[in-house]
PyMOL Python script that loads the backbone (N, CA, C, O; Angstrom):
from pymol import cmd

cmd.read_pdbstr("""\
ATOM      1  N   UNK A   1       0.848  -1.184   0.000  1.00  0.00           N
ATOM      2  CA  UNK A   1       0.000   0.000   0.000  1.00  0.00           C
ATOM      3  C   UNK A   1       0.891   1.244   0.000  1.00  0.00           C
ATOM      4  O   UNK A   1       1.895   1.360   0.702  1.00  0.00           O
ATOM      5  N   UNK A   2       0.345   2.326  -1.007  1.00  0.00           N
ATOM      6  CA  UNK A   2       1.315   3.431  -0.787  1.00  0.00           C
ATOM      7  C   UNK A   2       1.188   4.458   0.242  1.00  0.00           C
ATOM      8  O   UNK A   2       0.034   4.700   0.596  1.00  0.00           O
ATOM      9  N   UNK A   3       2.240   5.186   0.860  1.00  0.00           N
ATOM     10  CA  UNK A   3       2.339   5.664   1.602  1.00  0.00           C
ATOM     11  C   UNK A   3       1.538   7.118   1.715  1.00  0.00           C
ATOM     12  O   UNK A   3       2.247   8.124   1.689  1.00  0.00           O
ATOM     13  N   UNK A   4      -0.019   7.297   1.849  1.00  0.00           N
ATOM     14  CA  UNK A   4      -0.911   8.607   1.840  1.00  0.00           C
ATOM     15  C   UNK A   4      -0.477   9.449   2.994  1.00  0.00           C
ATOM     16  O   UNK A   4      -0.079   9.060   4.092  1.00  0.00           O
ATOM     17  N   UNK A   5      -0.614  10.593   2.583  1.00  0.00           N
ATOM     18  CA  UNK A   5      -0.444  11.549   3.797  1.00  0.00           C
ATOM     19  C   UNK A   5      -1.399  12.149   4.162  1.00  0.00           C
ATOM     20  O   UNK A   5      -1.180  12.774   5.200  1.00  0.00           O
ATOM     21  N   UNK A   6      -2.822  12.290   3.600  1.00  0.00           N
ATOM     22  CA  UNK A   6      -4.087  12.302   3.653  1.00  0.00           C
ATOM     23  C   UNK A   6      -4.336  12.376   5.132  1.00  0.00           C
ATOM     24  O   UNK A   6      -4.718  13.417   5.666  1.00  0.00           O
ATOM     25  N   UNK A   7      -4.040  10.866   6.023  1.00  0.00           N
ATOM     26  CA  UNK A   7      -4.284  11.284   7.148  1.00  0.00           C
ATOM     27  C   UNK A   7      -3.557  12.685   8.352  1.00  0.00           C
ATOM     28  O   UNK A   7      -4.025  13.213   9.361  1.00  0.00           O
ATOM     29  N   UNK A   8      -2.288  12.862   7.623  1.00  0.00           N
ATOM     30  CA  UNK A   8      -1.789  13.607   8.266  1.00  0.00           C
ATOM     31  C   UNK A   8      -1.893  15.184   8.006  1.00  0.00           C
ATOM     32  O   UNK A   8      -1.570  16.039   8.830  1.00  0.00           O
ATOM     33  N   UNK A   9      -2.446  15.449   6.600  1.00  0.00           N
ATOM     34  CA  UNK A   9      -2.489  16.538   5.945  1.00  0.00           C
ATOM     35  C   UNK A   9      -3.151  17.530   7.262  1.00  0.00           C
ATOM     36  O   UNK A   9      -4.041  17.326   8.088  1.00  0.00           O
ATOM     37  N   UNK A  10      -1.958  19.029   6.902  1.00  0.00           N
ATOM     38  CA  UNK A  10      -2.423  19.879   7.404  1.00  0.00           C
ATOM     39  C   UNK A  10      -4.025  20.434   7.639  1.00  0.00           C
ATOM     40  O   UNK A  10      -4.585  20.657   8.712  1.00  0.00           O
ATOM     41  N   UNK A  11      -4.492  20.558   6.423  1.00  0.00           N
ATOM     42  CA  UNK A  11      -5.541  21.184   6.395  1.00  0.00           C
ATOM     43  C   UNK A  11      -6.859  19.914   6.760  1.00  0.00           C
ATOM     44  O   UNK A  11      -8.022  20.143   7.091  1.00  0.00           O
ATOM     45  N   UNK A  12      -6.510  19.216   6.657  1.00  0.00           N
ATOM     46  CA  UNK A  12      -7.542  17.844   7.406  1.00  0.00           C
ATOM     47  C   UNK A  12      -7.831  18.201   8.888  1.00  0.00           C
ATOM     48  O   UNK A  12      -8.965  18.139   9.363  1.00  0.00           O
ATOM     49  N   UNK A  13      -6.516  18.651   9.725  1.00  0.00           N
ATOM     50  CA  UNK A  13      -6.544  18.817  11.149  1.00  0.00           C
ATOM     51  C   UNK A  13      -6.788  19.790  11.194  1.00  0.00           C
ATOM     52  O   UNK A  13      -7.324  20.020  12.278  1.00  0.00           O
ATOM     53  N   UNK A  14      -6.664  21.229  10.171  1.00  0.00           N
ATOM     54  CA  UNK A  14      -7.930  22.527  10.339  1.00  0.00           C
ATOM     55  C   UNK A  14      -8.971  22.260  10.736  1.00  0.00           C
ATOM     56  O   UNK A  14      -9.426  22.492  11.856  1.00  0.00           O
ATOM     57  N   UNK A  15      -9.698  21.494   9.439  1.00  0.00           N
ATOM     58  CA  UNK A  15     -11.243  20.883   9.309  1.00  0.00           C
ATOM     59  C   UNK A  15     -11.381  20.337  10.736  1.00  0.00           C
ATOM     60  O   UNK A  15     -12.153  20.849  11.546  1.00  0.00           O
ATOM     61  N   UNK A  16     -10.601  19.271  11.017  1.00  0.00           N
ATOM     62  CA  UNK A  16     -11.456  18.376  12.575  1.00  0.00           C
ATOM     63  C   UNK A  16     -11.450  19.343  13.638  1.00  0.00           C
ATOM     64  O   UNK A  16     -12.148  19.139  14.632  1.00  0.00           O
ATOM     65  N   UNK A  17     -10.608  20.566  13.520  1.00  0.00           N
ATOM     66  CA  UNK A  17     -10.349  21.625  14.569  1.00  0.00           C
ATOM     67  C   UNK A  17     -11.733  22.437  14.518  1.00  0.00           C
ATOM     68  O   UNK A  17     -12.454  22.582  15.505  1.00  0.00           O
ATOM     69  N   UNK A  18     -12.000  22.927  13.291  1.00  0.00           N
ATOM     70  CA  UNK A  18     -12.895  24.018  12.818  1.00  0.00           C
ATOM     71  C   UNK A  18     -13.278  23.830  11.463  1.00  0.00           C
ATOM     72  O   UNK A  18     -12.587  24.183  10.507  1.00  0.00           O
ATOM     73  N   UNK A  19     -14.629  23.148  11.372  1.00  0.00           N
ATOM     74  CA  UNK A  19     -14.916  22.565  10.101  1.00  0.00           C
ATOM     75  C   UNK A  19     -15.041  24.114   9.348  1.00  0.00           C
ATOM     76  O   UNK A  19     -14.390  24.444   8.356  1.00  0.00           O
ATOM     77  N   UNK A  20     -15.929  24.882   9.989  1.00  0.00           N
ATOM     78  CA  UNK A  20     -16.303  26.192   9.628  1.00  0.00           C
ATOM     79  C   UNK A  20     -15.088  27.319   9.178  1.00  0.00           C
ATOM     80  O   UNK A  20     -15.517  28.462   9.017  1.00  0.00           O
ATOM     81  N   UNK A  21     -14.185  27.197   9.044  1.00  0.00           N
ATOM     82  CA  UNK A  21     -12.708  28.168   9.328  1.00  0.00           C
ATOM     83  C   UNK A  21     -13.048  27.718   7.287  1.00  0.00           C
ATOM     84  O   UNK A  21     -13.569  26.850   6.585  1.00  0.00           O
ATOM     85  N   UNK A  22     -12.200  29.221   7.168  1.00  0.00           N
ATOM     86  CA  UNK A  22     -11.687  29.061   5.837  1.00  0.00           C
ATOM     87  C   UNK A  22     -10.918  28.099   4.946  1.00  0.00           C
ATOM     88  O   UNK A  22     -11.174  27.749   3.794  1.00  0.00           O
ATOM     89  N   UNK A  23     -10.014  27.788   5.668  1.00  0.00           N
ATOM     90  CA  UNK A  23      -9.126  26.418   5.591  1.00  0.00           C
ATOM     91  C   UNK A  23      -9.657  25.243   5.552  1.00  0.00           C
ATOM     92  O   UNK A  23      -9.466  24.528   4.569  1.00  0.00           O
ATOM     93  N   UNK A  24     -10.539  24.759   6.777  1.00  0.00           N
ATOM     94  CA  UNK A  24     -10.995  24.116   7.146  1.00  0.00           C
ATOM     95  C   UNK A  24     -11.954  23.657   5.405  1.00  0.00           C
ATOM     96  O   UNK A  24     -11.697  22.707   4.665  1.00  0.00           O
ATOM     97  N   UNK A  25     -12.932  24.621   5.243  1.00  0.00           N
ATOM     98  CA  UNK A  25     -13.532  24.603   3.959  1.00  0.00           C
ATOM     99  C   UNK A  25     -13.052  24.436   3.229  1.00  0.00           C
ATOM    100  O   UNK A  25     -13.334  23.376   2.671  1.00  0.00           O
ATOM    101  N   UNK A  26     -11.909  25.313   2.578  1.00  0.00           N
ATOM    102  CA  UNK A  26     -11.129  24.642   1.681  1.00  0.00           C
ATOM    103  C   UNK A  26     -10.976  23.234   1.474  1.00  0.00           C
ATOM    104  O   UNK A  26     -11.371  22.731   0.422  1.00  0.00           O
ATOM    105  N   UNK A  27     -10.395  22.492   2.451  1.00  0.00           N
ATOM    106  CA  UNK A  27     -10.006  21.178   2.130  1.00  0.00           C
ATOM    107  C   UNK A  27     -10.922  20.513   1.855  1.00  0.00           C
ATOM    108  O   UNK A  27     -10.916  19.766   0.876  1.00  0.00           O
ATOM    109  N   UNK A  28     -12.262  20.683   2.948  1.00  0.00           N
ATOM    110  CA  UNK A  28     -13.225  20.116   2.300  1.00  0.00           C
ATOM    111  C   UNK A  28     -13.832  20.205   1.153  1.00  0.00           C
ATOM    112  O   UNK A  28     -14.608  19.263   0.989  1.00  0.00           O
ATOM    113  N   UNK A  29     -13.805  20.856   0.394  1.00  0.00           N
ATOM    114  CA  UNK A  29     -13.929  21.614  -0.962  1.00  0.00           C
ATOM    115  C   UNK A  29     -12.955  20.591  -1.950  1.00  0.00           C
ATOM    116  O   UNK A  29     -13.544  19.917  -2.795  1.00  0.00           O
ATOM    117  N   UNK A  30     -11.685  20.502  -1.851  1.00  0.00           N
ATOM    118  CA  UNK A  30     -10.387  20.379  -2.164  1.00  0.00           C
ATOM    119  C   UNK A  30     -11.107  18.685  -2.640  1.00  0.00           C
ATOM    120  O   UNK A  30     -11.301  18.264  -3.780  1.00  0.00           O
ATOM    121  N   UNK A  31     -11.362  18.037  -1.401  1.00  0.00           N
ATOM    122  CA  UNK A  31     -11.539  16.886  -1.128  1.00  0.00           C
ATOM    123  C   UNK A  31     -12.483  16.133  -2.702  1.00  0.00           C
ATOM    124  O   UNK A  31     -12.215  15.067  -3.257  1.00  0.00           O
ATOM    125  N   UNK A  32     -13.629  17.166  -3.088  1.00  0.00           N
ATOM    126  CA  UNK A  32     -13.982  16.785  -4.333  1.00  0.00           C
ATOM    127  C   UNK A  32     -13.421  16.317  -5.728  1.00  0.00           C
ATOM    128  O   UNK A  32     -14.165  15.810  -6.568  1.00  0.00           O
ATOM    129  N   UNK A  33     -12.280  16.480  -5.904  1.00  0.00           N
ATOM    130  CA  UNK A  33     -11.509  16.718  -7.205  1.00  0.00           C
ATOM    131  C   UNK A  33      -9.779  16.015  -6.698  1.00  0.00           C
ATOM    132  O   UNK A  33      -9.056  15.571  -7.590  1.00  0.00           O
ATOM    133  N   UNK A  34      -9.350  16.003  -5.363  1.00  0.00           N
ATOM    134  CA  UNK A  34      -8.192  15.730  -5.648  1.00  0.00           C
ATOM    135  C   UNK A  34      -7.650  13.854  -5.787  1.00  0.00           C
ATOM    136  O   UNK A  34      -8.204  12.893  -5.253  1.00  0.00           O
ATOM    137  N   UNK A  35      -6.789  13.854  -6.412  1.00  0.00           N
ATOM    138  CA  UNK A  35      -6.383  13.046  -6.816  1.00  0.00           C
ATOM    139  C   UNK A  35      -5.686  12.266  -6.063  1.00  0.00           C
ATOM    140  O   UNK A  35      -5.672  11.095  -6.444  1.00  0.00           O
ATOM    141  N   UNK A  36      -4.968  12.556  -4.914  1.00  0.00           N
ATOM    142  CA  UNK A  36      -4.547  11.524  -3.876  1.00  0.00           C
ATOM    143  C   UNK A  36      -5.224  11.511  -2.830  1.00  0.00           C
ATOM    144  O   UNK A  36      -4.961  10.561  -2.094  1.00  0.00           O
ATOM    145  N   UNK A  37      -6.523  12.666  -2.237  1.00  0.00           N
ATOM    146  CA  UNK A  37      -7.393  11.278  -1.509  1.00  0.00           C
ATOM    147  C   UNK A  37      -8.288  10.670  -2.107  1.00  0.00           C
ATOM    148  O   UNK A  37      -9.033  10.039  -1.357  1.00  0.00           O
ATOM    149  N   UNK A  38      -8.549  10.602  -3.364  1.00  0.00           N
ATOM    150  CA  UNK A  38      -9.326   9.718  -4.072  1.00  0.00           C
ATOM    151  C   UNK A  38      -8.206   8.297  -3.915  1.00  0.00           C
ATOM    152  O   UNK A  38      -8.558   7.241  -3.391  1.00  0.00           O
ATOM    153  N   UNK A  39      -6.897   8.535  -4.457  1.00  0.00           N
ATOM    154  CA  UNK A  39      -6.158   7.022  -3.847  1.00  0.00           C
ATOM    155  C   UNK A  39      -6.417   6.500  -2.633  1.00  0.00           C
ATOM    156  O   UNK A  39      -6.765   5.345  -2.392  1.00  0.00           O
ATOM    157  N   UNK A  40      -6.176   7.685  -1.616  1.00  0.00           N
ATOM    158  CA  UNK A  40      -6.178   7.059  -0.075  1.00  0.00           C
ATOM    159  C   UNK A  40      -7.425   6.439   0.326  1.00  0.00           C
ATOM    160  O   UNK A  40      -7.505   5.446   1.049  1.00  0.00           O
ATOM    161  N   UNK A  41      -8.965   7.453  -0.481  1.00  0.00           N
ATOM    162  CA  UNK A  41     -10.151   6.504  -0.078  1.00  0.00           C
ATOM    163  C   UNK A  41     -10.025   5.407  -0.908  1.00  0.00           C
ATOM    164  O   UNK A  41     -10.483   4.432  -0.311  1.00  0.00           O
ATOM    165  N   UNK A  42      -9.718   5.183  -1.732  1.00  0.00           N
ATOM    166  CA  UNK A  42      -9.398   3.841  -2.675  1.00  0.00           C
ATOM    167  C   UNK A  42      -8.683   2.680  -2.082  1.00  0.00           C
ATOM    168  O   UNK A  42      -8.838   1.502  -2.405  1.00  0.00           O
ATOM    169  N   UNK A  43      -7.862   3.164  -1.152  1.00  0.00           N
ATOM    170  CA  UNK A  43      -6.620   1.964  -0.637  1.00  0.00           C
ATOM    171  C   UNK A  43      -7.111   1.715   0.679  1.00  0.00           C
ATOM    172  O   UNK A  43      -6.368   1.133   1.469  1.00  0.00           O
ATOM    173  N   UNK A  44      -8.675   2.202   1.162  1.00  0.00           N
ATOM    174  CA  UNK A  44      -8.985   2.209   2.435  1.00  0.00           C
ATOM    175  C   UNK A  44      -9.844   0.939   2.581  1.00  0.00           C
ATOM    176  O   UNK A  44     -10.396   0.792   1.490  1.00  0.00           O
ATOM    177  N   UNK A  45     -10.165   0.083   3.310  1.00  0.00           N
ATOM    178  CA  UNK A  45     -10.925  -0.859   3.078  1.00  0.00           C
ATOM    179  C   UNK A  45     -12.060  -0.340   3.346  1.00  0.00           C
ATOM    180  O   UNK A  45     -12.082   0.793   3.828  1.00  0.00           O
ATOM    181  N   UNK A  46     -13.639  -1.263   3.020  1.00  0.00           N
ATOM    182  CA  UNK A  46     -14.666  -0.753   2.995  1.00  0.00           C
ATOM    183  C   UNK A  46     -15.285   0.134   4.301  1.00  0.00           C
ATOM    184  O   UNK A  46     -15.864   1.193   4.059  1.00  0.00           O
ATOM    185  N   UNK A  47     -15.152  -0.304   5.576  1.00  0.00           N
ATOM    186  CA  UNK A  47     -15.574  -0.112   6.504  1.00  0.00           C
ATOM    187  C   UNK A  47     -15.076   1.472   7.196  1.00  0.00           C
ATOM    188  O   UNK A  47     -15.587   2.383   7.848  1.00  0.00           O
ATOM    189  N   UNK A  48     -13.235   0.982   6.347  1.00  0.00           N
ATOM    190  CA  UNK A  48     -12.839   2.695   6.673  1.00  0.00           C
ATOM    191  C   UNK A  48     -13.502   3.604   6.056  1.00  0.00           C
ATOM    192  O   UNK A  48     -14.020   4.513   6.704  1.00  0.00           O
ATOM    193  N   UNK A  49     -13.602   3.545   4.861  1.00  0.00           N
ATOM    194  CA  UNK A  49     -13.985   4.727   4.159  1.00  0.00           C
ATOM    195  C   UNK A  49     -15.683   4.597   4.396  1.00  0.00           C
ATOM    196  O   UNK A  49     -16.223   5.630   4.000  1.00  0.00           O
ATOM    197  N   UNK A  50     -16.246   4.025   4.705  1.00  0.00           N
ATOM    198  CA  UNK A  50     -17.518   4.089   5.196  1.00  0.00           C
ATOM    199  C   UNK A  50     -17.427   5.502   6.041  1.00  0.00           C
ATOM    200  O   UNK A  50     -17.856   6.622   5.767  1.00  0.00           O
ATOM    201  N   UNK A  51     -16.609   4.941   7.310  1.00  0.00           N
ATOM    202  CA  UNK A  51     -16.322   5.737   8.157  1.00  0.00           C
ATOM    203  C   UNK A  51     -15.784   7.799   8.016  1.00  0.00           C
ATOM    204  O   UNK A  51     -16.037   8.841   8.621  1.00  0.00           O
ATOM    205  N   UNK A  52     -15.265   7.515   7.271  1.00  0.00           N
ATOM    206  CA  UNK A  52     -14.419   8.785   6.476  1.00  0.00           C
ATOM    207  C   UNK A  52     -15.934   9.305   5.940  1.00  0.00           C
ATOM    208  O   UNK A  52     -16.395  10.367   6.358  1.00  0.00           O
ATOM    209  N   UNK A  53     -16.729   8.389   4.893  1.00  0.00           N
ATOM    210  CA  UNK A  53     -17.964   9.191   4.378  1.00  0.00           C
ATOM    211  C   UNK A  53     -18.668   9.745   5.643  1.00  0.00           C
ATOM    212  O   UNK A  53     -19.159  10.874   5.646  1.00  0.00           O
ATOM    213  N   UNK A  54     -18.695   9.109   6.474  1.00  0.00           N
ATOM    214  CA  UNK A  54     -20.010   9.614   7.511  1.00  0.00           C
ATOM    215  C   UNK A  54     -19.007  11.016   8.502  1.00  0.00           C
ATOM    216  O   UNK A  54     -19.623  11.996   8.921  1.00  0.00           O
ATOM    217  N   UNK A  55     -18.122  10.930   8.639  1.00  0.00           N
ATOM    218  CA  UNK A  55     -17.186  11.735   9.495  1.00  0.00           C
ATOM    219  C   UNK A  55     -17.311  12.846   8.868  1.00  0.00           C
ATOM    220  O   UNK A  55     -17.727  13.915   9.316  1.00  0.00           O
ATOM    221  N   UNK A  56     -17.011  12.642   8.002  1.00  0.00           N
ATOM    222  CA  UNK A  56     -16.847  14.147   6.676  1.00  0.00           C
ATOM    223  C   UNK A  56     -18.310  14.491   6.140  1.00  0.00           C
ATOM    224  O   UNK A  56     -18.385  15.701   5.926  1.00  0.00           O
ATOM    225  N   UNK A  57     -19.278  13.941   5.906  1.00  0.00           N
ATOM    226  CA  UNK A  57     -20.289  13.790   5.266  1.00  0.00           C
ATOM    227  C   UNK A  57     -19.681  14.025   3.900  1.00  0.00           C
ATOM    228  O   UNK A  57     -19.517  15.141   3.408  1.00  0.00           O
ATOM    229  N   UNK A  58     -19.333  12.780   3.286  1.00  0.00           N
ATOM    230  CA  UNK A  58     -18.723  12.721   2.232  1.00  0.00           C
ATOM    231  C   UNK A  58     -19.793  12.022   1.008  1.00  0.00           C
ATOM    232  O   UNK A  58     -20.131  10.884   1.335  1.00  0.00           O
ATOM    233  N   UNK A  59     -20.231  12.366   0.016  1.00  0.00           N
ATOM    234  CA  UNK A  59     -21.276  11.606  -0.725  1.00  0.00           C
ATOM    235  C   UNK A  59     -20.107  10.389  -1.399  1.00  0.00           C
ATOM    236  O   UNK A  59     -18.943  10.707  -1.642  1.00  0.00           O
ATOM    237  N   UNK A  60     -20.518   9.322  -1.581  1.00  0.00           N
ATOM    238  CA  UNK A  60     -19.781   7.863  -1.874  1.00  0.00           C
ATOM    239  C   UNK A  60     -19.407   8.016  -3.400  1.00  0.00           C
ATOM    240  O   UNK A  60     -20.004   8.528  -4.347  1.00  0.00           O
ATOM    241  N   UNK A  61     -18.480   7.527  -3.305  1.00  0.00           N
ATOM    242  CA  UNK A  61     -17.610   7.632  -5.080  1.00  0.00           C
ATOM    243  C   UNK A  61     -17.501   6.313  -5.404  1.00  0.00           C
ATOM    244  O   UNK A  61     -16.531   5.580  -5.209  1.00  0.00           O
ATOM    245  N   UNK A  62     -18.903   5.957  -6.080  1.00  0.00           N
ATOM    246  CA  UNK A  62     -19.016   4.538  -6.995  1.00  0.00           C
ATOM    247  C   UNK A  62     -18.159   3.642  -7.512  1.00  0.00           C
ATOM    248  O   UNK A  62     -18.153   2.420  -7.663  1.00  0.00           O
ATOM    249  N   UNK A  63     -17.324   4.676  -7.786  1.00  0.00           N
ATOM    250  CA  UNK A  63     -15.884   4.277  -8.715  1.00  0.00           C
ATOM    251  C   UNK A  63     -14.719   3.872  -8.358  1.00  0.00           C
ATOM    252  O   UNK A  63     -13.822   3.283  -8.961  1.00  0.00           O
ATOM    253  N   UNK A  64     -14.877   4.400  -6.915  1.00  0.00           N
ATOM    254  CA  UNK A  64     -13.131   3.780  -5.869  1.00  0.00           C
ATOM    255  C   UNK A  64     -13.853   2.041  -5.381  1.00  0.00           C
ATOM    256  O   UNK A  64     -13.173   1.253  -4.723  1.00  0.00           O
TER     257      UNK A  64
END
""", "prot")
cmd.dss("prot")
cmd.show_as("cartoon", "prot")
cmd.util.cbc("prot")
cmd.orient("prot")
């Protein structure tokens, strides 16, 4: 498995700090379109990224 930084990303720990903060939005924003956490939810097993959808209120990507 490759090595994501997803969990560690700065602006992730904005968001869990202050979903509402500019930053915070951003990433969540970010989160639509980018290309390595689409890997990291991809390399996550089902139950994680279950988890990640409901945490984030993330709508499910058919395709990972």
């Amino acid at each position: 498995m490759k090595n994501h930084h997803c969990p560690n990303y700065k602006f992730r720990k904005t968001y869990d700090k202050s979903p509402k903060s500019i930053l915070g939005r951003i990433w969540k924003w970010h989160t639509n379109f980018c290309p390595g956490w689409k890997a990291y939810t991809a390399s996550l097993n089902d139950t994680e990224r279950r988890e990640l959808e409901q945490r984030y209120n993330l709508k499910h990507d058919p395709s990972i």
